[in-house]
C-alpha positions in Angstrom: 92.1 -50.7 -16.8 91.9 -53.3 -19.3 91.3 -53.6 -23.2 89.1 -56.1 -24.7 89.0 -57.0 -28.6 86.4 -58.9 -30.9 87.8 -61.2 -33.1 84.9 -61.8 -35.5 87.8 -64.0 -37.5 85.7 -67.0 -35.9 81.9 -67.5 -35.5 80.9 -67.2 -32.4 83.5 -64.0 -31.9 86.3 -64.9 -29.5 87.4 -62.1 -26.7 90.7 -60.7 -26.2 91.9 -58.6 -23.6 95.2 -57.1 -22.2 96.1 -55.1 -19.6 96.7 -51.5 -19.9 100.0 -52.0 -18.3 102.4 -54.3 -16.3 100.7 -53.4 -13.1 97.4 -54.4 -14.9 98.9 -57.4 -16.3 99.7 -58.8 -12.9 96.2 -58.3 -12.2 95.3 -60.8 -15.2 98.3 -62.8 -14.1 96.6 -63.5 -10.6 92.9 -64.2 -11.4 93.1 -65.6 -15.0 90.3 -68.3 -15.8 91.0 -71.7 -16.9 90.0 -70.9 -20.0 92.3 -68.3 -21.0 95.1 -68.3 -22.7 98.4 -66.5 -22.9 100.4 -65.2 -25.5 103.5 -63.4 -24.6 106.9 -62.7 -26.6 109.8 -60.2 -26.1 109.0 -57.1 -23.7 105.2 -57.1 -24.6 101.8 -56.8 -23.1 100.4 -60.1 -22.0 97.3 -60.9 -24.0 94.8 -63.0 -23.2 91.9 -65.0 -25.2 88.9 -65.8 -23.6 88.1 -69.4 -25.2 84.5 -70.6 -25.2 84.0 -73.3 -22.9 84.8 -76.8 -24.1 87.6 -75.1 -26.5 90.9 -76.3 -26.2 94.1 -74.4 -26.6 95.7 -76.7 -28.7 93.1 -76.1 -31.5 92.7 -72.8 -31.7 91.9 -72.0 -35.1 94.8 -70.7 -37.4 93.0 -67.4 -38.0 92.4 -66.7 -34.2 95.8 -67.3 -33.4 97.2 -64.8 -36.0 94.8 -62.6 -34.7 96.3 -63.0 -30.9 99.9 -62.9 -32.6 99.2 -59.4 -34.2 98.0 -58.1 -31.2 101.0 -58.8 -29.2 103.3 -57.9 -31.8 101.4 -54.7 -32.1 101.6 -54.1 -28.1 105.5 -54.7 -28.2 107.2 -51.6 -28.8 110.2 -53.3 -29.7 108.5 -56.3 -31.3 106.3 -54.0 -33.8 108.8 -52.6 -35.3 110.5 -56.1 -36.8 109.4 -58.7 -38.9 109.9 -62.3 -38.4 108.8 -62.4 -34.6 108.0 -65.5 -33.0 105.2 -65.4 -30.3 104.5 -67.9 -28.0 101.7 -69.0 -26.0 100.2 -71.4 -23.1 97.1 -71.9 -20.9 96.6 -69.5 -18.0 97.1 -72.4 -15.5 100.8 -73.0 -17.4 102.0 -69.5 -16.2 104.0 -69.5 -13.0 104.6 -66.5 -11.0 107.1 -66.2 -7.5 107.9 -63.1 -5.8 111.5 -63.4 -7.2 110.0 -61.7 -10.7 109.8 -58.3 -11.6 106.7 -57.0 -12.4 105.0 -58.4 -15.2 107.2 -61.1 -15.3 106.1 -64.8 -15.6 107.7 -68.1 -16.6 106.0 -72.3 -16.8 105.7 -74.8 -15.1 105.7 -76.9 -18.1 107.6 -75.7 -21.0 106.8 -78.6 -22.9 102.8 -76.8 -23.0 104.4 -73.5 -24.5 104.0 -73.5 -28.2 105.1 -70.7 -30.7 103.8 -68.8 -33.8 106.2 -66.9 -36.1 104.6 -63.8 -37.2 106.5 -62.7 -39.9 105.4 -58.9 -40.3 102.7 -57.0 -39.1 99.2 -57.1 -40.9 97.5 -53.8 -41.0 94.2 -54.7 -41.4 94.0 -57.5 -38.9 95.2 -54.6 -36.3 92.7 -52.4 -37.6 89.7 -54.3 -37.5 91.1 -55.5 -33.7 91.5 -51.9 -32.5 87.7 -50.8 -33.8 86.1 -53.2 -31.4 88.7 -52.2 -28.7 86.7 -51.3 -25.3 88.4 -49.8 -21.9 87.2 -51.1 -18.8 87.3 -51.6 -15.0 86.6 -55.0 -14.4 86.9 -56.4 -10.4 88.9 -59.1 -11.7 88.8 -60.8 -8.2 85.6 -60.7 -8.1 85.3 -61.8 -11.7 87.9 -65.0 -10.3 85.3 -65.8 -7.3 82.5 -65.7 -9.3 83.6 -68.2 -11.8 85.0 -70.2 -9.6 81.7 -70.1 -7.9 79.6 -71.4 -10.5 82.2 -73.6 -11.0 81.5 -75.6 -8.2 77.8 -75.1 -8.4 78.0 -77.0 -11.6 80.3 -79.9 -10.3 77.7 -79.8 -7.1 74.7 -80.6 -9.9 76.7 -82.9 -11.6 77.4 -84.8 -8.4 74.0 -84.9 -7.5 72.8 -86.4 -10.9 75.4 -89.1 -10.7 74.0 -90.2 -7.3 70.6 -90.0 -8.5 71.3 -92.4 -11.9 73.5 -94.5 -9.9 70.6 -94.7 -7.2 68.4 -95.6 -10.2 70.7 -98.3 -11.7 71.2 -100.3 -8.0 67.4 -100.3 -7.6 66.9 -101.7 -11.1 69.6 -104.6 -10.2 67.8 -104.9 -7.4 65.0 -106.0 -8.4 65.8 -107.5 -11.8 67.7 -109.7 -8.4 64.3 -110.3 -6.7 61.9 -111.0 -9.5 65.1 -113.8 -11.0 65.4 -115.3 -7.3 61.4 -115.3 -6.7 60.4 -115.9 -10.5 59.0 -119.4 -9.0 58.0 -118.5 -6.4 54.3 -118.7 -7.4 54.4 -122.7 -8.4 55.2 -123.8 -5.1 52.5 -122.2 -3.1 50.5 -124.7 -0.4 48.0 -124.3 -3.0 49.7 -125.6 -5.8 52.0 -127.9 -4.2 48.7 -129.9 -3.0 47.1 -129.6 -6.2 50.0 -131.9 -7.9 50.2 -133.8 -4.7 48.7 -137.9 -4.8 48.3 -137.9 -0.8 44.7 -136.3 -1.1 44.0 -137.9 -4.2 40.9 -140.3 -4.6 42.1 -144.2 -4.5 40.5 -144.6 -8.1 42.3 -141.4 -9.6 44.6 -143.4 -11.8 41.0 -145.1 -13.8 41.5 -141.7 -15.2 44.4 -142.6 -17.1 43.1 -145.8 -18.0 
């Protein structure tokens, strides 16, 4: 089972989930998207945030983030009841998981992407509102994973194909921007022409014309 949240603290509303429990969160673990993004902090559920495409982590707006902060402070049962918790976060592709971990259990490859946000008690009404758009469901997250990872390469497919199709375009252009600059004369030295401005077949009294 997993939750998912509205945050209508941004325009268009951003998507949080988490999962029910550890088991659950190794689910999310395993078939997170690109686009999602961890927040994790003392012995807590692992939340996720479901940025819109083209959205970076790294500016997230401050509002969303305290948002994502409250709800894993409010998911810790030993982080919700102190103040002055710092939470941190990373990109789903940041997280790092090996056999050697316990259950629910994840480190980084890069620590340097981790960044923090000290939440310094817990907000009431940001909870609140959260937990009134909170939904259960039974998502396939594999199939969820596949699918997105299908469309995915779908995308880069099309993408691919139009960037053959404008290079194509461009090389014929040069092409023939080539051709009409190599043959732009091509037209003055026809048999035509080059006897009409030749004085072999000329009359003998041609030049009484310039005379």
């Amino acid at each position: 089972m997993v939750y998912y949240f509205e945050s209508t603290s941004v325009s268009p509303p951003a998507f949080i989930y988490v999962g029910k429990d550890k088991v659950e969160n190794e689910e999310l673990i395993k078939y997170g998207f690109e686009e999602d993004f961890h927040v994790d902090k003392l012995s807590s559920a692992h939340i996720y945030l479901r940025l819109n495409e083209g959205d970076s982590w790294e500016n997230i707006s401050p509002e969303l983030l305290e948002d994502c902060a409250q709800l894993t402070k409010a998911n810790s049962i030993e982080g919700n009841k102190k103040d002055n918790q710092t939470v941190i976060y990373t990109p789903w592709s940041n997280l790092r998981k090996d056999g050697s971990m316990a259950v629910g259990q994840v480190s980084f490859h890069d620590p340097k992407m981790v960044k923090r946000i000290l939440v310094k008690q817990r907000e009431n009404h940001i909870v609140n509102r959260l937990n009134k758009t909170k939904e259960e469901k039974f998502p396939d997250l594999r199939l969820e994973k596949e699918s997105r990872l299908k469309e995915l390469r779908q995308r880069e497919q099309a993408s691919r194909q139009e960037r053959k199709k404008e290079e194509a375009r461009v090389a014929r252009e040069r092409r023939e921007k080539a051709y009409q600059r190599d043959h732009a004369y091509d037209d003055l030295f026809t048999e035509e022409n080059l006897a009409g401005s030749s004085n072999q077949d000329r009359k003998e009294d041609f030049l009484d014309d310039f005379m």
